[in-house]
N, C-alpha and C positions, 0 to 999 in steps of 0.2 A: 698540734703535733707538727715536728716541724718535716717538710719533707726533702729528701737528698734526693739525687741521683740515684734511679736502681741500677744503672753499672759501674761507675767509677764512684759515686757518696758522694759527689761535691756539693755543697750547696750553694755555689750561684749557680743561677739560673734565670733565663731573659725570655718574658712570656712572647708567643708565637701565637698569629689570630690564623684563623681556617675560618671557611664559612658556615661550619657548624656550630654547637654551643658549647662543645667539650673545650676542657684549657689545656693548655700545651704549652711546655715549657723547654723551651732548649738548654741542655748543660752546657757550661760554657768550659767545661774543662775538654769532654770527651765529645762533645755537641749530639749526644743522642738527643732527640728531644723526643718526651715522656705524658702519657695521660694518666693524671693524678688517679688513686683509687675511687674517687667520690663517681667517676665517669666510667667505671671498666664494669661490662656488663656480670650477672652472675655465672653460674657454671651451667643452668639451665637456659637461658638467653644464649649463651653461646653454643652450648650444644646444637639447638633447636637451628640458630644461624646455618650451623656449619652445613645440616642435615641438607641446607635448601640448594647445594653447590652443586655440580656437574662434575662430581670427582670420581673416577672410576676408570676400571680397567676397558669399559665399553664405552665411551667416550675420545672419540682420537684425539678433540683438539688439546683434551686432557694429557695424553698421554706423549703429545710431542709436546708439549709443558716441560715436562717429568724428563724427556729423551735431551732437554736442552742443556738438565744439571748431568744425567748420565754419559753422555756423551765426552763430554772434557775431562770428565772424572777418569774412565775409566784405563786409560796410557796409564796411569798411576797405580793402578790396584796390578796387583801380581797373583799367579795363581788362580785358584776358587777362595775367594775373599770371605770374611766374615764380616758382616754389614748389618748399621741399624741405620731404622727410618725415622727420626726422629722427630714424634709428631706428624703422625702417617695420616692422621684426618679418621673418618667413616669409614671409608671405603679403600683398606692400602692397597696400590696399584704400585707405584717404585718397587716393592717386593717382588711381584709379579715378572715386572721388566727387570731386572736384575738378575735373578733366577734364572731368564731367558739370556743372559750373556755369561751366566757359568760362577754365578757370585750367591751366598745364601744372605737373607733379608730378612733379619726381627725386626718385628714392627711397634712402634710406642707411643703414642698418645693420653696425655692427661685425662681425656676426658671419655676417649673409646676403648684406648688398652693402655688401665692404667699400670699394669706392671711391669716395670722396669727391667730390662732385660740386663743380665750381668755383666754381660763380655769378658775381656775388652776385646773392641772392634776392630777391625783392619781401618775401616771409615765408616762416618756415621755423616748422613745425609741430612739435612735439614730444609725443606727444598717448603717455603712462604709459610715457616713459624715463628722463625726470628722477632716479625712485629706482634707477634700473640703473647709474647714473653711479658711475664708482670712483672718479675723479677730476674732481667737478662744477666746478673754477675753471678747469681745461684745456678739458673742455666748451664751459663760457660762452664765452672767447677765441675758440673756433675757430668758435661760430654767432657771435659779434660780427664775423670776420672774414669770414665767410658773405652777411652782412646789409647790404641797402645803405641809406645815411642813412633816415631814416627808416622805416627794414622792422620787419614786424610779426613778432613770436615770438608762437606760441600756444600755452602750457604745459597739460598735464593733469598734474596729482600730487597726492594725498588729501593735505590737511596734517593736522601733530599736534597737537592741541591741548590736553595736560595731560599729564603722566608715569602720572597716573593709569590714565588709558584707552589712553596707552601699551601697557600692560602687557597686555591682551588683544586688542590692536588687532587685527584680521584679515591690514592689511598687510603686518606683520612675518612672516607664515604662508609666504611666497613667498622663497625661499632667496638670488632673483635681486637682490632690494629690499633696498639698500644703506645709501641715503641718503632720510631724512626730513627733509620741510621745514614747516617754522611761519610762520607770515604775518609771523614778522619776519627769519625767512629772506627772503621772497619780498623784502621790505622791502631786506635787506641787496643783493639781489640787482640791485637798480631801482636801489639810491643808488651801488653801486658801480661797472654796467657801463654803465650810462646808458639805462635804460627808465622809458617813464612808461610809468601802468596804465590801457588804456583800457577795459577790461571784466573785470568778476570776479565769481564768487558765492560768494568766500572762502572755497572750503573744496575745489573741486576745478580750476577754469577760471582762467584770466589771459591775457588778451589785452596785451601789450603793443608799444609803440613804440619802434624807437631812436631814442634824442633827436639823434644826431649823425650 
């Protein structure tokens, strides 16, 4: 089977070594680079992972995590917002904290709450799901479809920035972490599904808008 790119279908693609044994492939069009299916754990391995994290609303250093995406975001949102957590984990706390600045918060996770909530959303929050995405261009579609004109996406995801440090990245250390993006991913990701960027500190945060 042959495989493409799960965000843009290209298929070149230039393998990347880590010092695991999983393979990694960077697209050379959008430069996501990609862990083949043969490597992505099942939906009980990954559950069982998640279970093991410090995610929660009793947790502070969790929750000034969480206050790093909410924070920038929030100049944006107008009103009492309607917001989803996209990919909220075990335990959604961004709902929590949200709530508490005057914004309401559905919460959706594949694997803990798997039903999809309707909207459409004022902003839908995405705050280290990005790299758990199997299929990141299905993803995008379905928060595009999520988002009303104008709504805001606010991404958290470490990007890559050399093959070099690739190579011992911590990232990659997390079995669940699929998909790595490069700021010309991010790039690819703005010209293609129609987001400008209205806040970023390039390396882990992006606030963006839909343009349409």
């Amino acid at each position: 089977m042959v495989y493409t790119c799960p965000l843009c279908g290209s298929l070149a693609k230039t393998p990347i070594e880590a010092v695991d044994k999983r393979e990694y492939l960077c697209c050379d069009q959008c430069r996501l680079i990609s862990v083949p299916p043969a490597f992505h754990p099942n939906d009980e391995a990954a559950r069982s992972y998640y279970q093991t994290h410090e995610n929660g609303i009793q947790y502070p250093g969790y929750v000034a995590f969480l206050n790093n995406a909410i924070h920038p975001t929030l100049p944006f949102l107008s009103g009492r917002s309607e917001i989803l957590d996209y990919g909220c984990g075990p335990e959604p706390t961004l709902s929590i904290l949200l709530e508490r600045e005057g914004h309401h918060c559905s919460n959706y996770d594949p694997l803990f709450f798997p039903e999809l909530p309707a909207g459409p959303f004022d902003a839908i929050f995405a705050t280290e799901c990005f790299e758990h995405f199997v299929n990141p261009e299905l993803e995008m579609n379905r928060i595009i479809g999520l988002l009303k004109p104008g709504g805001i996406l606010t991404i958290m995801t470490i990007l890559w920035l050399s093959p070099e440090r690739f190579r011992n990245w911590h990232y990659t250390r997390d079995m669940t972490h699929i998909s790595f993006y490069h700021r010309d991913t991010i790039r690819y990701l703005c010209r293609t599904f129609g987001f400008q960027v209205l806040d970023t500190d390039d390396r882990r945060l992006f606030v963006l808008r839909k343009t349409d």
